[in-house]
The first five atom37 places (N, CA, C, CB, O) and aatype in JSON, in Angstrom:
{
  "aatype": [20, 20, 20, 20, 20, 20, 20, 20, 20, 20, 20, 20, 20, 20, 20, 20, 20, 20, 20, 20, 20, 20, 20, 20, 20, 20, 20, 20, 20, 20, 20, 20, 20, 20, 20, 20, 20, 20, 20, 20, 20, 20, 20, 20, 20, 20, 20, 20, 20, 20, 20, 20, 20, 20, 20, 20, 20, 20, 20, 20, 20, 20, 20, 20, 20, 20, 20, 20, 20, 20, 20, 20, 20, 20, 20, 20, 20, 20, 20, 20, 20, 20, 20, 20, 20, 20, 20, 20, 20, 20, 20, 20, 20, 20, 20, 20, 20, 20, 20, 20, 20, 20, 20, 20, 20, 20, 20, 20, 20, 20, 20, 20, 20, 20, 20, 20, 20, 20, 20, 20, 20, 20, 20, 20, 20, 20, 20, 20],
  "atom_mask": [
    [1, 1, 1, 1, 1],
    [1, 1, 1, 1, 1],
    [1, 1, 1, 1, 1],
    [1, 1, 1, 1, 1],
    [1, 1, 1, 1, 1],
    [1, 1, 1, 1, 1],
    [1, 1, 1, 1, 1],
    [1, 1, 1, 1, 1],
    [1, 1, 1, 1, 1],
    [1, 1, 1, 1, 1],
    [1, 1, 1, 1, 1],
    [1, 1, 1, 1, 1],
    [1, 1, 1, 1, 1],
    [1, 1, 1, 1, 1],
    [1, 1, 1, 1, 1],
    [1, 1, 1, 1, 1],
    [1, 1, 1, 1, 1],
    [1, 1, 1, 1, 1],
    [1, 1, 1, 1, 1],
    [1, 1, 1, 1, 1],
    [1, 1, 1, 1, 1],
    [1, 1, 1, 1, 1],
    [1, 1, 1, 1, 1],
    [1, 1, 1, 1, 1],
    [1, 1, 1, 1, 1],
    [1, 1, 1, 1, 1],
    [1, 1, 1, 1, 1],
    [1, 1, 1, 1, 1],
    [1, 1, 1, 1, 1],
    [1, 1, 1, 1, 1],
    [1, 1, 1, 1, 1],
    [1, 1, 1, 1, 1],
    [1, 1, 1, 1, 1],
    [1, 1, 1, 1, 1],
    [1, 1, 1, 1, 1],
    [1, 1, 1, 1, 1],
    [1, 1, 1, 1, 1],
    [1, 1, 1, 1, 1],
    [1, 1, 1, 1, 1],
    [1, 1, 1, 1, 1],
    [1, 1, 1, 1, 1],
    [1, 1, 1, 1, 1],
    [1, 1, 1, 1, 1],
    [1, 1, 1, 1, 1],
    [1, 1, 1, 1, 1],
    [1, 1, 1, 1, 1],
    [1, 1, 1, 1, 1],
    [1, 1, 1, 1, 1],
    [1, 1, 1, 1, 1],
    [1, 1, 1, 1, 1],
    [1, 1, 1, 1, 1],
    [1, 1, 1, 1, 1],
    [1, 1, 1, 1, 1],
    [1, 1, 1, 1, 1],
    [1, 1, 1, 1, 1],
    [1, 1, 1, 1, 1],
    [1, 1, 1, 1, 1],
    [1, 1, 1, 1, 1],
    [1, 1, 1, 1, 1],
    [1, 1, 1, 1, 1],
    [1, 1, 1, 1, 1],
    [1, 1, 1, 1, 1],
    [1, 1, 1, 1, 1],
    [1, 1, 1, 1, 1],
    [1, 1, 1, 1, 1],
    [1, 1, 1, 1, 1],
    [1, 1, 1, 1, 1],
    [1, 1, 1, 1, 1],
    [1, 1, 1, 1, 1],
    [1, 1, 1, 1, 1],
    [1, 1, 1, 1, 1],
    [1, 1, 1, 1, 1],
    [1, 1, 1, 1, 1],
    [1, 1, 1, 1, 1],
    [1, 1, 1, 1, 1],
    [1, 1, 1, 1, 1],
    [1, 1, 1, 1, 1],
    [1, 1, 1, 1, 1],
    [1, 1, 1, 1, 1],
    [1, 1, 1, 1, 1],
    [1, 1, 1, 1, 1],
    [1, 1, 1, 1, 1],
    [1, 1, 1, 1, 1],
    [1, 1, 1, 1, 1],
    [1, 1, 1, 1, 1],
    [1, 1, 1, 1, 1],
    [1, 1, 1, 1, 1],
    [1, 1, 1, 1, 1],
    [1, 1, 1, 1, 1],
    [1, 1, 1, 1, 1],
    [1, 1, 1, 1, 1],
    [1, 1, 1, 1, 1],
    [1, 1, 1, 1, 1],
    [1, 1, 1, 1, 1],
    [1, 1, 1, 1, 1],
    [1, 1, 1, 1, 1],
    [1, 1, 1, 1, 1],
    [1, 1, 1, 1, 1],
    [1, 1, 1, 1, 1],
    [1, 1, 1, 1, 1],
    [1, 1, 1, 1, 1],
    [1, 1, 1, 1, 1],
    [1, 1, 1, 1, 1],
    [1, 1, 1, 1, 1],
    [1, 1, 1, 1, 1],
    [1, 1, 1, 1, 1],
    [1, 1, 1, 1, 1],
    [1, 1, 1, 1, 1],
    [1, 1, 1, 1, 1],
    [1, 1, 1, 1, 1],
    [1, 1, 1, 1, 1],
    [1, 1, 1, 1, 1],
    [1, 1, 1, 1, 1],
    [1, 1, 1, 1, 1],
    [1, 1, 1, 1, 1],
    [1, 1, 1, 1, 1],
    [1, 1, 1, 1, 1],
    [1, 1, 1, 1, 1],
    [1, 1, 1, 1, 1],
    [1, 1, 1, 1, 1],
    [1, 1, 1, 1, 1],
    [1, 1, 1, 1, 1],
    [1, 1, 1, 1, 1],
    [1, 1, 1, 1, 1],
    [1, 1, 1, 1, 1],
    [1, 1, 1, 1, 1],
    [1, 1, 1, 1, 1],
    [1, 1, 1, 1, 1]
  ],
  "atom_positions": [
    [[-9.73, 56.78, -45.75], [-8.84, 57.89, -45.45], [-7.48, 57.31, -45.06], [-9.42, 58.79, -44.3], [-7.36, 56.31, -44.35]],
    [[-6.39, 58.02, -45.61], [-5.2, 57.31, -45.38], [-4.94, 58.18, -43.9], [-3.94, 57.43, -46.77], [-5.62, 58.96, -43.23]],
    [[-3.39, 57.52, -43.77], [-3.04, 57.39, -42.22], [-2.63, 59.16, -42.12], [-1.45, 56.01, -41.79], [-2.82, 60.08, -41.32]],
    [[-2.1, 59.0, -43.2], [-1.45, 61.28, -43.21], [-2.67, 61.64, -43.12], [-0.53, 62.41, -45.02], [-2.67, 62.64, -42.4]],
    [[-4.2, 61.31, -43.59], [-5.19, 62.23, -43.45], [-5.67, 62.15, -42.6], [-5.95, 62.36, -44.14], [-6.36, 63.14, -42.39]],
    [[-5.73, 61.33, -41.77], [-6.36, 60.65, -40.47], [-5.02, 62.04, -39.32], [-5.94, 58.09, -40.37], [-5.43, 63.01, -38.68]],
    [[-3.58, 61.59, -39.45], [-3.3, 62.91, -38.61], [-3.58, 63.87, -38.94], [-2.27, 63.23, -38.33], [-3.79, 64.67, -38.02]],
    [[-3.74, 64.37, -40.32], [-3.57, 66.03, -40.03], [-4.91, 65.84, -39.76], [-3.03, 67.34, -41.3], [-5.07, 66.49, -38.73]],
    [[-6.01, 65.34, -40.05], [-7.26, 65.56, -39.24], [-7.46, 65.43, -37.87], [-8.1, 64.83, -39.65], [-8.45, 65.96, -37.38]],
    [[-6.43, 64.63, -36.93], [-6.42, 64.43, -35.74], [-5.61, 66.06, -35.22], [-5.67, 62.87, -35.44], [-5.59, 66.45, -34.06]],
    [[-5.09, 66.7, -36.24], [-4.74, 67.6, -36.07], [-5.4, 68.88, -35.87], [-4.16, 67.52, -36.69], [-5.02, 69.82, -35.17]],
    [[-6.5, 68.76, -36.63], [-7.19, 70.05, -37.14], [-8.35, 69.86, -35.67], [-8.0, 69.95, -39.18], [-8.79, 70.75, -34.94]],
    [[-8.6, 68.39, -35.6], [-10.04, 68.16, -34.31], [-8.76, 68.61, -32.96], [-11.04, 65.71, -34.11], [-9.11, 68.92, -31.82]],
    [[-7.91, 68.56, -33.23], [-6.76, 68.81, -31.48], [-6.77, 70.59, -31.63], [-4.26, 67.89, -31.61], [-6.69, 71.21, -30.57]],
    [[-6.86, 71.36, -32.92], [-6.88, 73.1, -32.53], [-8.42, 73.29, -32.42], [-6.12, 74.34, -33.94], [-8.88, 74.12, -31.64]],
    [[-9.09, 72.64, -33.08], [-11.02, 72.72, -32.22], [-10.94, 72.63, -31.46], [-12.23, 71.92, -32.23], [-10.65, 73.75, -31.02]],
    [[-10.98, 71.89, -30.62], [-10.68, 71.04, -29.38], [-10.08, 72.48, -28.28], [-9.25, 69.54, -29.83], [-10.7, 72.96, -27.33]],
    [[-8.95, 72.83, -28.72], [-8.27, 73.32, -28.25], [-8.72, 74.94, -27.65], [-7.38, 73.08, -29.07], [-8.68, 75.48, -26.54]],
    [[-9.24, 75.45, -29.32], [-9.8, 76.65, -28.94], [-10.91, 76.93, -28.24], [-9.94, 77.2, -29.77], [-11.1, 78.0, -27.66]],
    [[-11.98, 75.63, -28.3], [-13.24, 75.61, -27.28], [-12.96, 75.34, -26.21], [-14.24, 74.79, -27.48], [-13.86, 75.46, -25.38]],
    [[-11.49, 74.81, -25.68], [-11.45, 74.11, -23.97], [-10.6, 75.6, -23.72], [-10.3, 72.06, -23.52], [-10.23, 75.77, -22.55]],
    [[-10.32, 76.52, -24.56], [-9.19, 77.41, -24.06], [-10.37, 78.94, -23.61], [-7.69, 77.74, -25.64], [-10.45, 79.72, -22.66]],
    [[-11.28, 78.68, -25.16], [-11.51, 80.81, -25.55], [-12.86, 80.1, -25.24], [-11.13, 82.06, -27.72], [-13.71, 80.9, -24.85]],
    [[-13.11, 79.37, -25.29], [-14.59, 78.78, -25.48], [-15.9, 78.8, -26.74], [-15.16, 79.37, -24.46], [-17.1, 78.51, -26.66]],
    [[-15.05, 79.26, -27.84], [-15.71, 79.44, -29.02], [-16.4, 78.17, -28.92], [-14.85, 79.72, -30.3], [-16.36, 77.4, -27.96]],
    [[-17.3, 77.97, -30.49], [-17.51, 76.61, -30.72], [-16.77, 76.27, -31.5], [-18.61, 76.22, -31.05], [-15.97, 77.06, -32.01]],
    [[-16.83, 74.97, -31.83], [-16.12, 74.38, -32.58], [-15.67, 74.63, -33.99], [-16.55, 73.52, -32.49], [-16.7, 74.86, -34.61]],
    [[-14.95, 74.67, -34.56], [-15.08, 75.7, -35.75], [-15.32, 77.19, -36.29], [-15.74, 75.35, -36.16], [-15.52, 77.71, -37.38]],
    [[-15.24, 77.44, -35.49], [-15.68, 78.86, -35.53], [-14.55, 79.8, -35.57], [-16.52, 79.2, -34.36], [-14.85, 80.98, -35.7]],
    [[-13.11, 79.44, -35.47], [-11.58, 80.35, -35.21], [-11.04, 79.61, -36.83], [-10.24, 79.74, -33.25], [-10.28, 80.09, -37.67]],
    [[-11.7, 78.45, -36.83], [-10.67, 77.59, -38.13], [-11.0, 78.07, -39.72], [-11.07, 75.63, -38.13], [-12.0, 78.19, -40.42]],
    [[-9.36, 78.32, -39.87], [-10.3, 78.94, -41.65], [-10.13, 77.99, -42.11], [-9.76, 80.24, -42.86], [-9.41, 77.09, -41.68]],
    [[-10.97, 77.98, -43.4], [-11.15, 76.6, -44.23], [-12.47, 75.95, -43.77], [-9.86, 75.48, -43.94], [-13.28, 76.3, -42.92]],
    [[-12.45, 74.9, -44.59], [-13.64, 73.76, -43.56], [-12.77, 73.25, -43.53], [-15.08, 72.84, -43.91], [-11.72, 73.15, -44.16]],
    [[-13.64, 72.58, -42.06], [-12.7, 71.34, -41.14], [-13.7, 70.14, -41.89], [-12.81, 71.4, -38.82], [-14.87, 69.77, -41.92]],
    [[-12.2, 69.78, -42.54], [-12.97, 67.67, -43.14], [-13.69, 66.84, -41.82], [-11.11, 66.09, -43.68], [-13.65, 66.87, -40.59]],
    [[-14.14, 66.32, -42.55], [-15.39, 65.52, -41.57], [-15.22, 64.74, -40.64], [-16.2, 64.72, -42.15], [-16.02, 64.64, -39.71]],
    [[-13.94, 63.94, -40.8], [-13.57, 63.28, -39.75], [-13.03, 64.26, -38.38], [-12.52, 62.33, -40.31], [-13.09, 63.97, -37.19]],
    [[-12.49, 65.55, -39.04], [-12.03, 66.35, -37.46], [-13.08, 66.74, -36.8], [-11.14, 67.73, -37.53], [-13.03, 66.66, -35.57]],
    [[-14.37, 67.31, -37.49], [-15.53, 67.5, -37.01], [-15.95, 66.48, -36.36], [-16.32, 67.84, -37.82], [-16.41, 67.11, -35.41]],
    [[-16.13, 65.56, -36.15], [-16.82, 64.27, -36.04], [-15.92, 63.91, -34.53], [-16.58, 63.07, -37.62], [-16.54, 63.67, -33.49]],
    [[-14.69, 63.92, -34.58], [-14.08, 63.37, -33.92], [-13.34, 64.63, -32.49], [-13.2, 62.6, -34.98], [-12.79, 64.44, -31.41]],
    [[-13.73, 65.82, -33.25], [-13.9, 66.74, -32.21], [-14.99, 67.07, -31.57], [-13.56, 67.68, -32.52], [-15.02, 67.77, -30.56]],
    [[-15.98, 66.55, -32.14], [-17.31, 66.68, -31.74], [-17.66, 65.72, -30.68], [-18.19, 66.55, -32.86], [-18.24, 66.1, -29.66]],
    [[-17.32, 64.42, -30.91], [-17.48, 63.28, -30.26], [-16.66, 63.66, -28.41], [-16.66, 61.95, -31.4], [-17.07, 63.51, -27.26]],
    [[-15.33, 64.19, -29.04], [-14.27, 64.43, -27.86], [-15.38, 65.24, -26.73], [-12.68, 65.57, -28.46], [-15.76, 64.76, -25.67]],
    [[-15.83, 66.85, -27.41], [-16.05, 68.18, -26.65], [-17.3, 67.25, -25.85], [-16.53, 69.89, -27.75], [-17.25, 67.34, -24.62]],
    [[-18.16, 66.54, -26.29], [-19.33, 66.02, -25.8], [-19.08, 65.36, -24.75], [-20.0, 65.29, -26.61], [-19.99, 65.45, -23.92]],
    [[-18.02, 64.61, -24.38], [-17.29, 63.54, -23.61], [-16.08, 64.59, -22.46], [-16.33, 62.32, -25.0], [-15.43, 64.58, -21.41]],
    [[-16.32, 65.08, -23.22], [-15.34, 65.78, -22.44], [-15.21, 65.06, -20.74], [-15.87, 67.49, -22.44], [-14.36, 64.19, -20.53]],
    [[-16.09, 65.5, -19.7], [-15.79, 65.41, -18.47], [-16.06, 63.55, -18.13], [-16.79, 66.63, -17.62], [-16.24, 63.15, -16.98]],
    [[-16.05, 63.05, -18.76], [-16.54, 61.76, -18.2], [-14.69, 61.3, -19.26], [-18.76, 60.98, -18.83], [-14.13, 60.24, -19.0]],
    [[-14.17, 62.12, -20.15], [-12.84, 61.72, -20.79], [-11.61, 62.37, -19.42], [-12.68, 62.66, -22.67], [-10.62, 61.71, -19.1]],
    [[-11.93, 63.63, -18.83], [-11.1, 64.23, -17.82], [-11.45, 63.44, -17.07], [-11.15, 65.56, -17.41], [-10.47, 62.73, -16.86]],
    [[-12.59, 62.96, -16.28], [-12.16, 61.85, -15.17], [-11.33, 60.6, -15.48], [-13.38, 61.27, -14.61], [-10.44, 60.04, -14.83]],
    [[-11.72, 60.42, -16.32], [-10.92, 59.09, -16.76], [-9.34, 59.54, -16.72], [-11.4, 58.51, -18.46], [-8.77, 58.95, -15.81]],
    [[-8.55, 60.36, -17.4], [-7.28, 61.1, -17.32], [-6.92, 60.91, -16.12], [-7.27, 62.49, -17.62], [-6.03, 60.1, -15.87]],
    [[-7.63, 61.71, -15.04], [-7.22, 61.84, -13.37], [-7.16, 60.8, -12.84], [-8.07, 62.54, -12.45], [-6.16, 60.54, -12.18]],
    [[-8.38, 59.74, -12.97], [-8.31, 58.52, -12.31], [-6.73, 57.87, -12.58], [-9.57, 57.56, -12.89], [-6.0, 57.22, -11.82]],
    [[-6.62, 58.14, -13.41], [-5.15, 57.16, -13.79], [-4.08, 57.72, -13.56], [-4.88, 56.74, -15.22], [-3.07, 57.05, -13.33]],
    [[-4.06, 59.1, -13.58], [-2.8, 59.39, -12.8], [-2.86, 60.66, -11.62], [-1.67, 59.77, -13.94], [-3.21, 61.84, -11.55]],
    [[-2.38, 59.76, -10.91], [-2.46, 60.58, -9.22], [-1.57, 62.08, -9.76], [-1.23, 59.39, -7.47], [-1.93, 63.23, -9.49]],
    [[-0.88, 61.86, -10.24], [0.17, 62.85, -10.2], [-0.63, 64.84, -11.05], [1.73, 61.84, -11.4], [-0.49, 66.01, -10.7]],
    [[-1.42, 64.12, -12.26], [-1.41, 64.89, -13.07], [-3.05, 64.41, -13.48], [-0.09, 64.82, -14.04], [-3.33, 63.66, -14.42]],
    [[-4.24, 65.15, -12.35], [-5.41, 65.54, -12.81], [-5.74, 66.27, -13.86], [-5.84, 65.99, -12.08], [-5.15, 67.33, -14.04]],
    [[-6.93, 65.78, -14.91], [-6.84, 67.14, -15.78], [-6.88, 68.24, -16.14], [-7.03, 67.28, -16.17], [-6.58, 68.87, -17.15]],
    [[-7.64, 68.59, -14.45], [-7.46, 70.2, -14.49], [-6.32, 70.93, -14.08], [-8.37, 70.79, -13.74], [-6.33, 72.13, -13.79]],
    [[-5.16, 70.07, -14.08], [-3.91, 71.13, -14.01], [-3.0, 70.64, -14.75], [-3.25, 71.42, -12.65], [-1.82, 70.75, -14.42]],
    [[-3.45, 69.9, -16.13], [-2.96, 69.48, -17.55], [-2.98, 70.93, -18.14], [-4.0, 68.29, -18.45], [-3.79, 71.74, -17.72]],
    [[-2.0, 71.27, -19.2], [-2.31, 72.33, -19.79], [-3.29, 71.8, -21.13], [-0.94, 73.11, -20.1], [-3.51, 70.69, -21.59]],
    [[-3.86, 73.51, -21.59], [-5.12, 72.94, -22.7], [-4.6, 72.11, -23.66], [-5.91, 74.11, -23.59], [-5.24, 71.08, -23.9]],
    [[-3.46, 72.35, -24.35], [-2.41, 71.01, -25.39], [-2.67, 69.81, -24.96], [-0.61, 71.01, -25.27], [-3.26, 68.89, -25.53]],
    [[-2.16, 69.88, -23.86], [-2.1, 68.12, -23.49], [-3.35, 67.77, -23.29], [-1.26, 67.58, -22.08], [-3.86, 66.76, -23.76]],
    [[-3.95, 68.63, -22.55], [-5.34, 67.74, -22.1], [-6.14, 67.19, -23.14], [-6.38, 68.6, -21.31], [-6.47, 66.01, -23.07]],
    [[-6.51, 67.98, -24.2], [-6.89, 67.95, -25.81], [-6.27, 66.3, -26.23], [-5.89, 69.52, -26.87], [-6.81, 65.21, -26.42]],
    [[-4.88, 66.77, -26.26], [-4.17, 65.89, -26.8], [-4.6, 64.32, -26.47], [-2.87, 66.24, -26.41], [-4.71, 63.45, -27.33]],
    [[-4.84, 64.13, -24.87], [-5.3, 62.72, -24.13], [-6.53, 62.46, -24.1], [-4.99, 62.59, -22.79], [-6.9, 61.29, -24.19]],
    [[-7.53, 63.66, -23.94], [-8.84, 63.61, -24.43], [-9.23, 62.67, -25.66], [-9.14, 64.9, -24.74], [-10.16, 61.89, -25.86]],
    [[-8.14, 63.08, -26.39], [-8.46, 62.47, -28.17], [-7.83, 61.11, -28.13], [-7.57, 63.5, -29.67], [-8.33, 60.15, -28.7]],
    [[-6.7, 61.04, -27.43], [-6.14, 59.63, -27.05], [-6.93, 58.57, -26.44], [-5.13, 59.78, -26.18], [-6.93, 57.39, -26.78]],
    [[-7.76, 59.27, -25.27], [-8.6, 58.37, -24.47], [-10.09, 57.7, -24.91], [-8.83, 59.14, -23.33], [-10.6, 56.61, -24.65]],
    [[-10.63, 59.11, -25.88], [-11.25, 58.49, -26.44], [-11.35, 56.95, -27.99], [-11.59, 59.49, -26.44], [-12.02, 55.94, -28.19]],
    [[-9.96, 57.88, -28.83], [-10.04, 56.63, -29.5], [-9.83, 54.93, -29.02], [-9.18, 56.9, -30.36], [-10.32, 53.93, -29.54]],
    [[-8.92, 55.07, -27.83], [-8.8, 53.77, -26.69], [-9.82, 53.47, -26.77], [-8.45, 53.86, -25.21], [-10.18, 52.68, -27.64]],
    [[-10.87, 54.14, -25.62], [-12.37, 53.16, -25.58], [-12.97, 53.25, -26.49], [-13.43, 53.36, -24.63], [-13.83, 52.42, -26.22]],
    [[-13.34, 53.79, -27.83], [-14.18, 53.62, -28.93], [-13.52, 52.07, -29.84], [-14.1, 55.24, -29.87], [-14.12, 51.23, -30.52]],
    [[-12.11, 52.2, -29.48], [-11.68, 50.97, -30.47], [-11.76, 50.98, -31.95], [-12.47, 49.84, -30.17], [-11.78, 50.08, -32.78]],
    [[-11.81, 52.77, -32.07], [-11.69, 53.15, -33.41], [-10.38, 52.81, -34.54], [-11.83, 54.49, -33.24], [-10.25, 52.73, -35.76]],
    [[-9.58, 52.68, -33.42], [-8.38, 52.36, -34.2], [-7.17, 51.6, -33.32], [-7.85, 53.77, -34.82], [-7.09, 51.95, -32.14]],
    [[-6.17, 50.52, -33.83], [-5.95, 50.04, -32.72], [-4.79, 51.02, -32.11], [-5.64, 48.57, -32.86], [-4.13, 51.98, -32.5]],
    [[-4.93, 50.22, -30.92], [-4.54, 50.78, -29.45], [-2.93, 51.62, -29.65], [-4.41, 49.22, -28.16], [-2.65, 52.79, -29.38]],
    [[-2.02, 50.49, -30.25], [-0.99, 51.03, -30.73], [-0.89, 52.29, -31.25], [-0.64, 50.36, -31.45], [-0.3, 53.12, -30.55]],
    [[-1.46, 52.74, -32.63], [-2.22, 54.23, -33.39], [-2.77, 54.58, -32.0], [-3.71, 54.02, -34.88], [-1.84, 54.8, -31.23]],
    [[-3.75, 54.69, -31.53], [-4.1, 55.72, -30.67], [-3.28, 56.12, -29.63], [-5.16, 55.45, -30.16], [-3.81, 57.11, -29.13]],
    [[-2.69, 55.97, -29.3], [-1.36, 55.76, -27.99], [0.0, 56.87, -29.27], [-0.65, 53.02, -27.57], [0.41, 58.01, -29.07]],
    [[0.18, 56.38, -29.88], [1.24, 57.08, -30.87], [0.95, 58.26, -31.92], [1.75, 56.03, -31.72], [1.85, 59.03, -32.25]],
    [[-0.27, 58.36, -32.39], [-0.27, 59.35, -32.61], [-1.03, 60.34, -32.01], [-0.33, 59.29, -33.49], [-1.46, 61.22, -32.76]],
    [[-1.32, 60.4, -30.76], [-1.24, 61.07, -29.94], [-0.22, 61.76, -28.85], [-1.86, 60.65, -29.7], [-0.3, 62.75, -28.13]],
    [[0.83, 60.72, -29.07], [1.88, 61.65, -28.57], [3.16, 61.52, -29.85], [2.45, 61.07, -26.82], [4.2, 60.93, -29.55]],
    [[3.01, 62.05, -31.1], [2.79, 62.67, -31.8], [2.43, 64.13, -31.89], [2.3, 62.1, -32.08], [3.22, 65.06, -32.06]],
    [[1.23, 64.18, -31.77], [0.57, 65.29, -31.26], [1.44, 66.03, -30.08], [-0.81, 64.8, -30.75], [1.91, 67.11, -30.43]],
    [[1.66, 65.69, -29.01], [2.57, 66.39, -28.16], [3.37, 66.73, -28.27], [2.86, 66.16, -27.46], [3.81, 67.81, -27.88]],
    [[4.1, 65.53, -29.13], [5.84, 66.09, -29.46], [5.69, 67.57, -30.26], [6.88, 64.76, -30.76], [6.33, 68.54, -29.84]],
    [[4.99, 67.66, -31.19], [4.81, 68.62, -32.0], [4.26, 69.58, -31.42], [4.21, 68.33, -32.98], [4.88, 70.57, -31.81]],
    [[3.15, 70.04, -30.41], [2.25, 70.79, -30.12], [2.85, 71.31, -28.72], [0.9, 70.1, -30.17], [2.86, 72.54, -28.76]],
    [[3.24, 70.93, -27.77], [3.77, 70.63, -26.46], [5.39, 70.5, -26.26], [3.13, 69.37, -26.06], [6.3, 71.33, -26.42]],
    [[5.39, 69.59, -25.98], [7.2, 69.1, -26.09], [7.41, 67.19, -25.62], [8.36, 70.37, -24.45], [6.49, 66.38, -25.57]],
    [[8.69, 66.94, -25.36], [8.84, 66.08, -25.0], [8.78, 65.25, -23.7], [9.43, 66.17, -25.4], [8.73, 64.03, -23.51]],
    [[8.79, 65.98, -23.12], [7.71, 66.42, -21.91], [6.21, 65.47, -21.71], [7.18, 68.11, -22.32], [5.82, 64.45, -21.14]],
    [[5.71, 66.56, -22.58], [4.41, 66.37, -22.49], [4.25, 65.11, -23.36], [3.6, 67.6, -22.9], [3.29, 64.41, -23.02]],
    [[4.97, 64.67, -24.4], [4.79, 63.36, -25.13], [4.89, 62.46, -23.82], [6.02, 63.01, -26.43], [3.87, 61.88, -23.46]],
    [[5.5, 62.39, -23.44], [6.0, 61.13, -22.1], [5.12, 61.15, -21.37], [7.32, 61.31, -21.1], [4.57, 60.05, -21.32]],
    [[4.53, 62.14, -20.54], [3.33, 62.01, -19.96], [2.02, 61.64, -20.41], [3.2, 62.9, -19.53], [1.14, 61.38, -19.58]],
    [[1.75, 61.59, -21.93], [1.09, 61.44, -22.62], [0.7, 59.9, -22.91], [1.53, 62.15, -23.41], [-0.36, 59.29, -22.98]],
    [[2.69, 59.41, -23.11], [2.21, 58.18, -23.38], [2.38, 57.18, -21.87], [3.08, 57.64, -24.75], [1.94, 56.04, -22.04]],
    [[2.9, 57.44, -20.61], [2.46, 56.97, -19.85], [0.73, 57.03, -19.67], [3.22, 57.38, -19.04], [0.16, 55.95, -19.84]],
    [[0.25, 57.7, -19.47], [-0.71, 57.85, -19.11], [-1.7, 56.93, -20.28], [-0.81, 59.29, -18.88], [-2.25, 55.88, -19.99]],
    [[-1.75, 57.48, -21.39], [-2.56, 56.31, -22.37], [-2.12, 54.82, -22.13], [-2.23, 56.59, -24.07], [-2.92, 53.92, -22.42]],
    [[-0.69, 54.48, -21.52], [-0.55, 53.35, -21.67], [-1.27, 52.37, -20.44], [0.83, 53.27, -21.87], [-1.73, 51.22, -20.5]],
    [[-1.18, 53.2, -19.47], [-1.89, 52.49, -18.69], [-2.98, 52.73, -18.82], [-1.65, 52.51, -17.63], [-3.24, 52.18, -17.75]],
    [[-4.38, 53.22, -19.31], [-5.38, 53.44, -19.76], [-5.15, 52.15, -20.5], [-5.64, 54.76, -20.34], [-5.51, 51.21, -19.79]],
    [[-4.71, 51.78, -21.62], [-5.24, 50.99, -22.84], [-4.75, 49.23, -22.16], [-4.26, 51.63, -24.67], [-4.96, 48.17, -22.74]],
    [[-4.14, 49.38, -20.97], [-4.15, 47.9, -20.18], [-5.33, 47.9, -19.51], [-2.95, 47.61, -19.07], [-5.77, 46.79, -19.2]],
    [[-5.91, 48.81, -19.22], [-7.1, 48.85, -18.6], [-8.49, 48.38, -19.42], [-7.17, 50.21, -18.16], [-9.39, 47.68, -18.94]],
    [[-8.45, 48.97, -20.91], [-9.61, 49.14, -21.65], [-9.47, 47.5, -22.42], [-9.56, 50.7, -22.77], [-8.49, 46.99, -22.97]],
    [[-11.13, 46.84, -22.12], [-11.08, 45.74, -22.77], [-10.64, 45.58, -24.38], [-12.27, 45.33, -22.54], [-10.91, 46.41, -25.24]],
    [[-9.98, 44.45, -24.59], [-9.44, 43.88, -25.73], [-10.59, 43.82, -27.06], [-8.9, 42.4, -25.25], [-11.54, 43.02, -27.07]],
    [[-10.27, 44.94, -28.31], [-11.22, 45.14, -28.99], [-11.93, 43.77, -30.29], [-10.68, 46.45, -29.52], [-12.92, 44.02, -30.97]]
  ]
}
């Protein structure tokens, strides 16, 4: 899968994501179309992780726990934090196009908080 399909799929698993942490549907269930396999997969992986991915968020920043992240961002670092510790892709990509994701979804704002926060996460997470 190239790198454009890899975002807009990081795209499509960030409005899953989004609508189950918001309305509480399941996953797929608001999205028309099918969702390609990697957003499934990788939204699936996220929603499962979820609270052991929000502690991790809070632990790292005093300022901005994830329960008073809005659903965008939180989604957004959720998916960040996990590709960090899976080592699915390197650290650089996961850190950037995730705030990516913010700039577009959120604002600039929320990109910055985004990528502070992953960055000190991925000094943390052992060397893949």
């Amino acid at each position: 899968m190239t790198a454009t399909g890899r975002r807009a799929s990081r795209r499509t698993a960030l409005f899953l994501l989004y609508q189950w942490d918001l309305i509480g549907q399941p996953l797929a269930s608001l999205y028309e179309g099918t969702p390609d396999e990697f957003a499934v997969s990788l939204a699936g992986a996220v929603s499962e992780r979820a609270e052991a991915l929000d502690r991790r968020i809070t632990e790292t920043s005093d300022e901005w726990p994830a329960d008073r992240l809005g659903t965008l961002e939180r989604n957004v670092l959720r998916i960040g934090v996990y590709e960090l510790e899976e080592g699915t892709v390197p650290r650089e990509v996961a850190i950037n196009e995730a705030v990516v994701l913010a700039k577009r979804y959120a604002s600039e704002d929320a990109a910055k908080l985004v990528n502070g926060i992953l960055a000190r996460i991925a000094r943390e997470v052992e060397p893949a």
